[in-house]
N, C-alpha and C positions, 0 to 999 in steps of 0.2 A: 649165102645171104641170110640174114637172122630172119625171124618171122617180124612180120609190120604189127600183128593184132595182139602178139602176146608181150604182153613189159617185164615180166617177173613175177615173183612169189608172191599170191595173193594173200593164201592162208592154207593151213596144215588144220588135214583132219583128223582128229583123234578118234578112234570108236572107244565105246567104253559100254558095260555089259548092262551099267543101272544109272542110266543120267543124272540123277537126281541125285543119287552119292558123288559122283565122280563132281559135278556141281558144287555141291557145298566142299569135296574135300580139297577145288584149288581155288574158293576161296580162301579157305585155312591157307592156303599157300603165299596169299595177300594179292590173289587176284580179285579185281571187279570181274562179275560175273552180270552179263546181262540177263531180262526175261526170260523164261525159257519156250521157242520157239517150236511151233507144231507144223510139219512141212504137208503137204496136198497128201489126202488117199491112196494115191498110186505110189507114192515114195516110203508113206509108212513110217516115216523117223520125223527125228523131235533133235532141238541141238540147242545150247548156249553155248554165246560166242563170247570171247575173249579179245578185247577192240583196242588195236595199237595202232602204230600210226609208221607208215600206211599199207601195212599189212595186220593178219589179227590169228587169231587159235580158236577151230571148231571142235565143242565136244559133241558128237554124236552119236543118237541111242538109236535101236530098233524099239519105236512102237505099236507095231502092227507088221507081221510077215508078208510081207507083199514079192511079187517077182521081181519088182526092181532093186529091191533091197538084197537079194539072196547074193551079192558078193560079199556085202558087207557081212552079212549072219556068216558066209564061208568065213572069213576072216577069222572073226571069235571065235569060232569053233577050231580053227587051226593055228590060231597063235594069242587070244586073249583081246586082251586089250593094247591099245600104241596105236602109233600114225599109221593111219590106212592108205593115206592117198594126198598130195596135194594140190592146190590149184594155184594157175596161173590167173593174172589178170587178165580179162580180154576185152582189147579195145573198143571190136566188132565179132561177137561170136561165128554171125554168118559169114562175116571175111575169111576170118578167121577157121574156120572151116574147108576153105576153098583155099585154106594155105596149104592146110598140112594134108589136102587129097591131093593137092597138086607133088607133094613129096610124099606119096605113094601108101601112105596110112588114111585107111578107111574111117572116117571120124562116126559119134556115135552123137545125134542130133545136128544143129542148136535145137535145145530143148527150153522152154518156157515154163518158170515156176513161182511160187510166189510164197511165202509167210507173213503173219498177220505179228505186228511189232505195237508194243505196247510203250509210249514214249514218255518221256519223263515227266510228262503236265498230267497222264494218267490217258490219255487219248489215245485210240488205236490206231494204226496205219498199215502198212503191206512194206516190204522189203520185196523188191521185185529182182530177177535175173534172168539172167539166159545163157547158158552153160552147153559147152560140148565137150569131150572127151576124144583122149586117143582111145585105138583097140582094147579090150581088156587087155588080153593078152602081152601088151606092149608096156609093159613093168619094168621098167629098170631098177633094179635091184631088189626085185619085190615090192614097189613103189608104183599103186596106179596116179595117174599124174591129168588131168585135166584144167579146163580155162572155163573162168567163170565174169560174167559179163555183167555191173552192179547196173541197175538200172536208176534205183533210189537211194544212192550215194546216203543221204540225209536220212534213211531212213535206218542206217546198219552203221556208219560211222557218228554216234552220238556223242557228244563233248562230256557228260555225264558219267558216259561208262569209260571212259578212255582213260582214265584217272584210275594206278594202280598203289597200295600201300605197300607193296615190293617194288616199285619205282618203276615195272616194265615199261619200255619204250616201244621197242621194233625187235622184231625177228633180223637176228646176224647172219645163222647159217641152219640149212636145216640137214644133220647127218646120218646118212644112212651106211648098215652096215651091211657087210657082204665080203666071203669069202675069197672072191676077185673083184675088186674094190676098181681096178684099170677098166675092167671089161664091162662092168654095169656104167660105168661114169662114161664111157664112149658110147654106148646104149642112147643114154640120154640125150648126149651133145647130137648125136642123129637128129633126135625125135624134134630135137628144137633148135637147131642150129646153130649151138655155140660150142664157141672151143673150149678144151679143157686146158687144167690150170695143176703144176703137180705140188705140190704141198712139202716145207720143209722136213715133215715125219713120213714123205710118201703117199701119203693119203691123197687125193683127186677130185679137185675143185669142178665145177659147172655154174660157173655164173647163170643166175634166174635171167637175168636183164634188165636192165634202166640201172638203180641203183638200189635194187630190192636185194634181199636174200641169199647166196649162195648155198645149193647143195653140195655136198662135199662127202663121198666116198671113203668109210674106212675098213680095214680091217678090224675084226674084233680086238685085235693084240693092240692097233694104233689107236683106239677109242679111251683101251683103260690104259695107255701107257698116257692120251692127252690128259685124261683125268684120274690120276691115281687117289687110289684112296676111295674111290665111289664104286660101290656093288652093281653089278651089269646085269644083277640076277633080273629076272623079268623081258630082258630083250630076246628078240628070235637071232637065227645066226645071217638072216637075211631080211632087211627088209630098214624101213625107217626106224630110226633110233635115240634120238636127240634133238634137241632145239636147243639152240643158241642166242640167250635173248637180250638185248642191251637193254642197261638199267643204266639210273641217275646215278644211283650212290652203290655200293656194295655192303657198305654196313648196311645200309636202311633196307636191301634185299635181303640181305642173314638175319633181322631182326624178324623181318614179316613172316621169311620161311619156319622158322623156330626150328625144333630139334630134329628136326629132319634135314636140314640143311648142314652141307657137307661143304667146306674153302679147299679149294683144290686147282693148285697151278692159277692162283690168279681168278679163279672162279669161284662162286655161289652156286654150289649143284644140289640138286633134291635127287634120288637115284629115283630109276624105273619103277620100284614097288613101291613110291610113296606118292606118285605123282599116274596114276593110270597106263603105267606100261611108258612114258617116255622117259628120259634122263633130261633133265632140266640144268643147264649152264647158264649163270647172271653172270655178263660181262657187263665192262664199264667202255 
């Protein structure tokens, strides 16, 4: 039975080593980039969000060495920058917590947090949450994976920012790569109770749930044979790798990306080293 509290792919978090570059450099990319965001003391990091509809893209920085952060600072330190982790949507985080104990994973909260969001009249407000996590340790394919519970909808989905000059819409699929591409993608369908899906290249689907985002499993060989022609340089050989993003138009996304942008199989790709460690695909 699927979980009640979690619907799908909230949003993908990126790390990246100096926010504030990684910021202006997907603007250039013709994303709207909102304020940038300073999270409580104890968490230490700072983020601008990327707000699509109705999921969105975090970049996330270490601004302060805190203990809660030290997965994150491990990360950079062992593989750079790229998706660290993504979040689900959570109906009820405390529900939702008492789902996935009940299937045998020790959850990590619901935890309560808050950033202060500066709105487009110039007024300040709080984006509030309340977020739990599987185990660390509970990675599929190098992918920590937690549900994030918006409290202040209004205060993080703004009409303002939601408007992208590369046309971005929603997040398609978010792909991760991995040398046994089968065994991580059944990882996951454990952790959240859905079936998987096998892909005409092979590769290994995990629907998010409701009608959000698919994860999908590849091999390094099925990632550059979907997108030939685009340099993988900057990916690890495990872990999150790509986002899949629907756009309006595909010219009006090759225009905004500029010369970094690579037409490939029907896509609008920016490689790994131009875009903070992810490979970026504009579908229509």
């Amino acid at each position: 039975m699927s979980l009640k509290n979690v619907i799908g792919i909230d949003h993908a978090v990126v790390v990246v080593s100096d926010l504030d570059k990684a910021a202006a450099n997907w603007k250039q990319l013709g994303f709207t980039v909102s304020p940038r965001g300073t999270h409580s003391a104890k968490m230490g990091s700072g983020n601008y969000t990327i707000m699509l509809d109705p999921d969105y893209i975090e970049l996330l920085g270490v601004l302060v060495e805190t203990e809660h952060n030290t997965p994150t600072r491990a990360f950079l330190a062992k593989r750079g920058e790229g998706i660290e982790r993504i979040a689900f949507t959570a109906v009820d985080s405390a529900a939702g917590v008492e789902e996935i104990r009940a299937r045998g994973y020790e959850p990590l909260g619901p935890t309560d947090f808050e950033r202060p969001v500066t709105l487009p009249d110039g007024s300040v407000s709080a984006a509030k949450f309340r977020v739990f996590q599987w185990p660390i340790e509970e990675a599929p394919g190098g992918l920590r994976i937690f549900a994030c519970q918006h409290k202040t909808r209004e205060t993080v989905w703004i009409p303002e920012l939601m408007k992208h000059a590369n046309g971005a819409q929603r997040l398609r699929q978010a792909l991760i790569v991995s040398p046994d591409a089968a065994k991580d993608a059944a990882h996951l369908s454990r952790m959240i109770d859905r079936d998987v899906r096998v892909e005409p290249d092979g590769a290994v689907a995990v629907p998010s749930g409701s009608d959000r985002a698919d994860f999908v499993f590849v091999t390094r060989e099925q990632l550059g044979a979907r997108y030939p022609g685009v340099s993988l340089d900057g990916l690890p050989e495990r872990g999150g790798a790509a986002l899949v993003i629907a756009v309006s138009d595909l010219a009006t996304a090759e225009k905004a990306v500029g010369k970094v942008g690579v037409r490939s199989a029907g896509a609008v790709c920016v490689p790994p080293a131009a875009a903070n460690g992810v490979l970026l695909a504009f579908v229509k």
